[in-house]
LUMVEXNU-149688 format. One record per residue (C-alpha): x, y, z; residue number from 1; residue in one letter. Coordinates in nm, 4 decimals. Layout:
LUMVEXNU-149688
{{X, Y, Z}, NUM, a}
...
***
This chain:
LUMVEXNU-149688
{{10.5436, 9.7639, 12.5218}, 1, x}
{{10.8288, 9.9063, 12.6237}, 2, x}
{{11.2242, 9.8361, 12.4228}, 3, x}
{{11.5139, 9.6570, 12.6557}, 4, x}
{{11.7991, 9.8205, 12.6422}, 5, x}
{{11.9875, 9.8012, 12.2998}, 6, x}
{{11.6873, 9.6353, 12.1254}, 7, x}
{{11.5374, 9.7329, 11.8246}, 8, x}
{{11.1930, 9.6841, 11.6591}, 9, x}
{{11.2329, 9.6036, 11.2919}, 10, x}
{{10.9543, 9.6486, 10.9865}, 11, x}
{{10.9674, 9.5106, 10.6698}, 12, x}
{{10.6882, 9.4499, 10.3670}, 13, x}
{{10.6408, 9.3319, 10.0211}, 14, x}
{{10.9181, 9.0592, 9.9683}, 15, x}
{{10.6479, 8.8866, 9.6798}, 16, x}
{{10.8674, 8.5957, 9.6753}, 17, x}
{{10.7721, 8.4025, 9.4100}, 18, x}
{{10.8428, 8.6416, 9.0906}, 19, x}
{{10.8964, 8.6954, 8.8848}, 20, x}
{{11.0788, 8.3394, 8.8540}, 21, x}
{{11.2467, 8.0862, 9.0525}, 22, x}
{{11.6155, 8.2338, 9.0355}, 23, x}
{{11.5360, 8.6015, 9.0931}, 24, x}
{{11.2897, 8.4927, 9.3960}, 25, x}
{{11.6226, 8.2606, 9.5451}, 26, x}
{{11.7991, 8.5476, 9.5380}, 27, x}
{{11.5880, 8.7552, 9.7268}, 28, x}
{{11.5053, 8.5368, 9.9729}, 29, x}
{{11.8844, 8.4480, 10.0720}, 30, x}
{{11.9122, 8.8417, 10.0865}, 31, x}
{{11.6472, 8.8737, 10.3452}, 32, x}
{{11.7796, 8.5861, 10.5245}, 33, x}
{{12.0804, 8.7706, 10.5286}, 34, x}
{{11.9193, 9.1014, 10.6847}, 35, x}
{{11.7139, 8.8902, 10.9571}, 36, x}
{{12.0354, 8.7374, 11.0703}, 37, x}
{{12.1981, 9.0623, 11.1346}, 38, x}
{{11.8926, 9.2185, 11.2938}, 39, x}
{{11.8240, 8.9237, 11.5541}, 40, x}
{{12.0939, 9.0351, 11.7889}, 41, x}
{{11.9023, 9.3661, 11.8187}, 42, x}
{{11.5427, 9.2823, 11.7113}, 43, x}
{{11.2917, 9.2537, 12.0329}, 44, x}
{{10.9794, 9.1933, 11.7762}, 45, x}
{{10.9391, 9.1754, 11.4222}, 46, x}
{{10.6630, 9.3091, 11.2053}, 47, x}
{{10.6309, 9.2120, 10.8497}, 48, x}
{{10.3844, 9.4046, 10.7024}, 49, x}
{{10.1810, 9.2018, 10.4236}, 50, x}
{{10.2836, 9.0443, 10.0794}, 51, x}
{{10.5419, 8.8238, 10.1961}, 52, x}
{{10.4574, 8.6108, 9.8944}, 53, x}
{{10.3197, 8.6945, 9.5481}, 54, x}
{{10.0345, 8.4373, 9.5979}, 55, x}
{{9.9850, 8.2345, 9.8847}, 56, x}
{{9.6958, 7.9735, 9.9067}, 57, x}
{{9.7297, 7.7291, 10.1914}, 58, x}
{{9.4996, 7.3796, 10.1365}, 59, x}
{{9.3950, 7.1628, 10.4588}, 60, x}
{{9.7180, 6.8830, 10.3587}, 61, x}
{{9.9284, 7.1403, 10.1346}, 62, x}
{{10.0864, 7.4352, 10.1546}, 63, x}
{{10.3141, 7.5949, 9.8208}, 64, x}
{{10.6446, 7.4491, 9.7991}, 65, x}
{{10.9596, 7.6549, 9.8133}, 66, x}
{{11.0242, 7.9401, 10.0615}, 67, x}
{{11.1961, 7.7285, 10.3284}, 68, x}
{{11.4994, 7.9213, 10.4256}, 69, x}
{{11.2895, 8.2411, 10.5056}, 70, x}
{{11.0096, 7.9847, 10.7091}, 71, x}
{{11.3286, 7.8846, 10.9081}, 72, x}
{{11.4369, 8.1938, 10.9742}, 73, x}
{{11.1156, 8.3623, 11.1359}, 74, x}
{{11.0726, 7.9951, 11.3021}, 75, x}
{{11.4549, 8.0683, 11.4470}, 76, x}
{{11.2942, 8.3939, 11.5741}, 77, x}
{{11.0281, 8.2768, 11.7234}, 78, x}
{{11.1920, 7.9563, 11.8810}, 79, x}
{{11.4474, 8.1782, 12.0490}, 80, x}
{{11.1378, 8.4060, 12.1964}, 81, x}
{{11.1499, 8.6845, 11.9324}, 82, x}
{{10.7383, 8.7916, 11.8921}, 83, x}
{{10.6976, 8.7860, 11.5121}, 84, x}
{{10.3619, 8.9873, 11.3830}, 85, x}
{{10.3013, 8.8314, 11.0253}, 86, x}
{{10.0403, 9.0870, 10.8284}, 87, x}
{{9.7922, 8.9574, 10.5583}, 88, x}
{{9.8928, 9.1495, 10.1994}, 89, x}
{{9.6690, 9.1694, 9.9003}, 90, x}
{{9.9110, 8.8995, 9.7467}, 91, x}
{{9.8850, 8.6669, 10.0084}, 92, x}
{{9.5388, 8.7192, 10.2196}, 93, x}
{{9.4722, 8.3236, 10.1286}, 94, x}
{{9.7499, 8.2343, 10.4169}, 95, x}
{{9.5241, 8.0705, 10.7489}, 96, x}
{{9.7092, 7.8939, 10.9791}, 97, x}
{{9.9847, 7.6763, 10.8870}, 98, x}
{{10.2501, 7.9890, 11.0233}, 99, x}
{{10.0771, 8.0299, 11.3330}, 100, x}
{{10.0791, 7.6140, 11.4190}, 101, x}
{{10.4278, 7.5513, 11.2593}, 102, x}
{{10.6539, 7.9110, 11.2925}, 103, x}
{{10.4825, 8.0267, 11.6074}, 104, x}
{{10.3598, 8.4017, 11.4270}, 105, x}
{{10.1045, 8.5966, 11.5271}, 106, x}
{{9.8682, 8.6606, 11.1832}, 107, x}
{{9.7195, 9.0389, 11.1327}, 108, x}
{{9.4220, 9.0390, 10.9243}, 109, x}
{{9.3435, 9.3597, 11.0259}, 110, x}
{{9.5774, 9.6915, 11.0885}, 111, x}
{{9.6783, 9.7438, 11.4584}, 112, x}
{{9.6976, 9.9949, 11.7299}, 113, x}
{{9.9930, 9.9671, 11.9483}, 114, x}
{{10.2168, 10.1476, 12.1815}, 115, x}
{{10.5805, 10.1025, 12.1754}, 116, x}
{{10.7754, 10.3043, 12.4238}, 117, x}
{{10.5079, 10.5795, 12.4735}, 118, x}
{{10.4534, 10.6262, 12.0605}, 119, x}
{{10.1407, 10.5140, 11.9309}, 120, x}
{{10.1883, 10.3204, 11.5883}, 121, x}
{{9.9474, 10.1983, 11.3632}, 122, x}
{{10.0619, 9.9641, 11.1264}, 123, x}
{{9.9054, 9.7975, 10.8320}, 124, x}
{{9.9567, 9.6527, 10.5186}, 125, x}
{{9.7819, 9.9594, 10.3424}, 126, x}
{{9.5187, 9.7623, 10.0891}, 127, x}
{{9.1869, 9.8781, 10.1018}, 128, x}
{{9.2215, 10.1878, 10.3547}, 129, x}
{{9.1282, 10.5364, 10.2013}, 130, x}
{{8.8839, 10.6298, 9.9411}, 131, x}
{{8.8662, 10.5278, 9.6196}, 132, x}
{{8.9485, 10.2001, 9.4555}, 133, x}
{{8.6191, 10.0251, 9.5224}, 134, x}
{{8.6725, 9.7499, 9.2491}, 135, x}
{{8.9341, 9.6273, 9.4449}, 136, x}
{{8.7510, 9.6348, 9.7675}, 137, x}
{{8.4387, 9.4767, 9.6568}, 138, x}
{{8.6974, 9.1756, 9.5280}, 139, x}
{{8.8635, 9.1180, 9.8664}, 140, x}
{{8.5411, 9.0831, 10.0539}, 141, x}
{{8.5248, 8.8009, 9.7740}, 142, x}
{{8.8699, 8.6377, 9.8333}, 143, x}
{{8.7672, 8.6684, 10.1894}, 144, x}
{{8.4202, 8.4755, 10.1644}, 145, x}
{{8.4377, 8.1463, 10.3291}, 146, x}
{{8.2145, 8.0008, 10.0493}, 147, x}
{{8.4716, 8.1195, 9.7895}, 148, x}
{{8.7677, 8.0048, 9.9881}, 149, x}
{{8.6240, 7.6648, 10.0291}, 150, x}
{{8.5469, 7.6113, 9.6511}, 151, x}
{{8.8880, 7.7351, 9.5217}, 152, x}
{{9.0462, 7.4519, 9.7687}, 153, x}
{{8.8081, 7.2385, 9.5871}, 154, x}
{{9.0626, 7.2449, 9.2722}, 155, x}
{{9.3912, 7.0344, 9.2516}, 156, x}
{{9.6953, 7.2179, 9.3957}, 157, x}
{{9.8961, 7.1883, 9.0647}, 158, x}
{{9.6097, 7.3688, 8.8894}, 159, x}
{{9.4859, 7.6181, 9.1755}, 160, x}
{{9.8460, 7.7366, 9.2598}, 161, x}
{{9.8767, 7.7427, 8.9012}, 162, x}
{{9.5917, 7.9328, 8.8241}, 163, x}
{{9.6778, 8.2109, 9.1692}, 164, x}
{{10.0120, 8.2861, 8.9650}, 165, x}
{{9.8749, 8.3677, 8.7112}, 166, x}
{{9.6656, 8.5951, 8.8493}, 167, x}
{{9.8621, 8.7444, 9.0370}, 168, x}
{{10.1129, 8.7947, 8.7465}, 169, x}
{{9.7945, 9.0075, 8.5752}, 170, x}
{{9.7611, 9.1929, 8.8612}, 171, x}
{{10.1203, 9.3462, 8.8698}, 172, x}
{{10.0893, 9.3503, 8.4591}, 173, x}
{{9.7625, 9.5554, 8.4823}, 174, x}
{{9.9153, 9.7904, 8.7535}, 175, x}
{{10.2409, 9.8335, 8.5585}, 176, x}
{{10.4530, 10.0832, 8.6899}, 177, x}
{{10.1575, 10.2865, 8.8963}, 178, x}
{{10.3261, 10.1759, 9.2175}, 179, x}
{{10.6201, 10.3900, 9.1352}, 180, x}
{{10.4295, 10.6842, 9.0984}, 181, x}
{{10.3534, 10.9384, 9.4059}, 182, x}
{{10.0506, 11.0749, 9.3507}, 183, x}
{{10.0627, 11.3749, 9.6012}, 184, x}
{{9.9429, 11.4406, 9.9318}, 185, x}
{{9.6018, 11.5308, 9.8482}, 186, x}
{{9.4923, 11.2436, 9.6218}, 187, x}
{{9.7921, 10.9621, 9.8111}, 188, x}
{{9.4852, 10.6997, 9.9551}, 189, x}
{{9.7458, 10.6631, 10.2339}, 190, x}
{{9.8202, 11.0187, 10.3218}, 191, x}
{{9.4454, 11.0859, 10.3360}, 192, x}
{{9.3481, 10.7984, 10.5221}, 193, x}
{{9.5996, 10.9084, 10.7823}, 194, x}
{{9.5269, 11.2519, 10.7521}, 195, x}
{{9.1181, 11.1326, 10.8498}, 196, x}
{{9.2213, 10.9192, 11.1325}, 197, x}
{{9.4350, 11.1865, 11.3147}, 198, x}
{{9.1326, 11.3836, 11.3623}, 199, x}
{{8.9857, 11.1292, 11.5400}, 200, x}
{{9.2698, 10.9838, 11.7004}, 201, x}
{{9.6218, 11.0854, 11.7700}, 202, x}
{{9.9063, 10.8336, 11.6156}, 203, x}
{{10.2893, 10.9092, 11.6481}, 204, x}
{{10.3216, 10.6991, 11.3410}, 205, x}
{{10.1172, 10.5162, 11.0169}, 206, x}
{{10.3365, 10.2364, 10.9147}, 207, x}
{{10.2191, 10.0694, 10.5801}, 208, x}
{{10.4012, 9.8517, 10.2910}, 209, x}
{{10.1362, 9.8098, 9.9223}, 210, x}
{{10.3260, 10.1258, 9.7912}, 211, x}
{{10.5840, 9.9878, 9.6937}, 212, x}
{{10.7642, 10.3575, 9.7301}, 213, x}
{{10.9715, 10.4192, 10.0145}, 214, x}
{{10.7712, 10.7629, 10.2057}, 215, x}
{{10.8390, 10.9734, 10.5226}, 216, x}
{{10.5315, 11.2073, 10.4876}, 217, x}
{{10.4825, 11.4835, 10.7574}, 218, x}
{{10.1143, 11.4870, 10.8090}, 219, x}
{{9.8676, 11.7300, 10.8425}, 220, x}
{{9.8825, 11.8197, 11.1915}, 221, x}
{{10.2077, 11.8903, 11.2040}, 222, x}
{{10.3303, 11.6077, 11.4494}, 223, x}
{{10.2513, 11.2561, 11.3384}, 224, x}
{{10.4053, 11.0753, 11.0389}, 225, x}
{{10.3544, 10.8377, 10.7683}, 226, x}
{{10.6361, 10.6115, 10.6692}, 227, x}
{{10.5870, 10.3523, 10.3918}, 228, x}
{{10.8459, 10.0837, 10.4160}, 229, x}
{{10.9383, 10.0238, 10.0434}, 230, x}
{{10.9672, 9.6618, 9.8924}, 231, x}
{{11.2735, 9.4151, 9.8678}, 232, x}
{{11.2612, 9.4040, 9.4564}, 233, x}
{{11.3718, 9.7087, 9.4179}, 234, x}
{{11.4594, 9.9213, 9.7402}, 235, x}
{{11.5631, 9.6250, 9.9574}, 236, x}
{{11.5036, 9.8448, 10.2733}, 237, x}
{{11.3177, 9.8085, 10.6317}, 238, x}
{{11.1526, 10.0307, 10.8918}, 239, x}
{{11.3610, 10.0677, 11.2479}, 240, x}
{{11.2380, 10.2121, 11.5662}, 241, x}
{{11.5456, 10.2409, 11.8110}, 242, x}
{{11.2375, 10.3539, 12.1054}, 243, x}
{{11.2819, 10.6990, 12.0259}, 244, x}
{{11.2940, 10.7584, 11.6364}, 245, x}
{{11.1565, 10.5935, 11.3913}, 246, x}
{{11.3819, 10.5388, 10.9912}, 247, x}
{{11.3522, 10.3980, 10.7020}, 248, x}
{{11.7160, 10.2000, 10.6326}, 249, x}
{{11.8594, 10.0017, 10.3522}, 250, x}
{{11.9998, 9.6752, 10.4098}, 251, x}
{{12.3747, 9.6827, 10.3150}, 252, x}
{{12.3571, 10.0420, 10.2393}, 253, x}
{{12.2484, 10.2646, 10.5821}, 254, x}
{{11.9999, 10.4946, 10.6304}, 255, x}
{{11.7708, 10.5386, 10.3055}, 256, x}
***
């Protein structure tokens, strides 16, 4: 792919709309609305990088209510021939195909490999890569069984959706403030991962969201870098690539 002139490509992850309650959430999501319409004049493609929602779990007839203003937006994107790459989170890897049918988003299960103006990015959500953290793992390849998705749609919306908040309340109760903590290069999942895949293959630049830390990490080689993109309930900022350098920014305030 390679940028018209004067366009942008624009990254953003870990919105979690939906918490911690129904004010804050508004709030946030009029605030990105805010920062897509500014970007669209610029933006040639939009990647948002996982855990758009806090919990997501999308029924054959029913989908959760709310979120409508941001749904319009990326369908005002995509209507007026913007590309917009929507990544599966750990918070919301229950979403299947109501965006794709009705917004017109391409879904990322899976982290990509792409060229953008002769750089080589690969871009994920960030759950799952590196060592360590096997309980976790071994419970995604559960959320991802068909079998398991198929019984949890067997339960009433009011009590499944219900039931997904709540546990994905205790998961950002049991994690606590660990997200805000960098561990270091040398035991950062991330920084590793990157740091193994480099030797195999070269990237210009890992682009994740999970973190919830905004990071511009030199890696080991010298040459390629790791951003992390921050989240919107606390940093409120977004990755840019102007087809020569890549920044982290915050919306409303410049360059992070």
């Amino acid at each position: 792919m390679n940028l018209a002139n004067g366009k942008k490509i624009y990254f953003a992850s870990d919105f979690h709309l939906g918490v911690p309650n129904y004010e804050s959430s508004r709030k946030r999501e009029d605030l990105i609305c805010s920062w897509l319409k500014q970007i669209k004049p610029t933006c040639q493609e939009l990647f948002l990088v996982g855990d758009v929602f806090d919990f997501w779990f999308e029924y054959k007839e029913a989908v959760p209510k709310g979120f409508v203003r941001l749904q319009g937006a990326i369908a005002d994107f995509t209507d007026s021939g913007i590309p917009v790459n929507f990544f599966i989170g750990n918070h919301d890897m229950w979403i299947f195909e109501y965006f794709e049918k009705e917004l017109g988003v391409k879904m990322h299960r899976k982290p990509i490999d792409i060229t953008i103006n002769s750089k080589r990015f690969f871009i994920g959500h960030g759950d799952g890569l590196g060592p360590g953290d096997n309980g976790y793992k071994f419970i995604k390849k559960v959320f991802a069984n068909r079998l398991c998705q198929w019984a949890f749609a067997r339960l009433h919306p009011n009590f499944g959706l219900g039931l997904g908040n709540y546990w994905s309340g205790k998961s950002r109760h049991a994690t606590g403030t660990s997200d805000e903590i960098y561990n270091g290069n040398d035991k950062e999942f991330l920084v590793v991962f990157c740091n193994d895949m480099i030797e195999k293959t070269y990237f210009d630049y890992f682009i994740f969201g999970h973190r919830h830390l905004v990071l511009d990490i030199m890696l080991k080689n010298q040459q390629s870098k790791y951003y992390n993109l921050g989240d919107w309930l606390k940093y409120n900022t977004y990755g840019e690539f102007d087809g020569n350098n890549f920044a982290i920014k915050t919306f409303n305030k410049g360059k992070y």
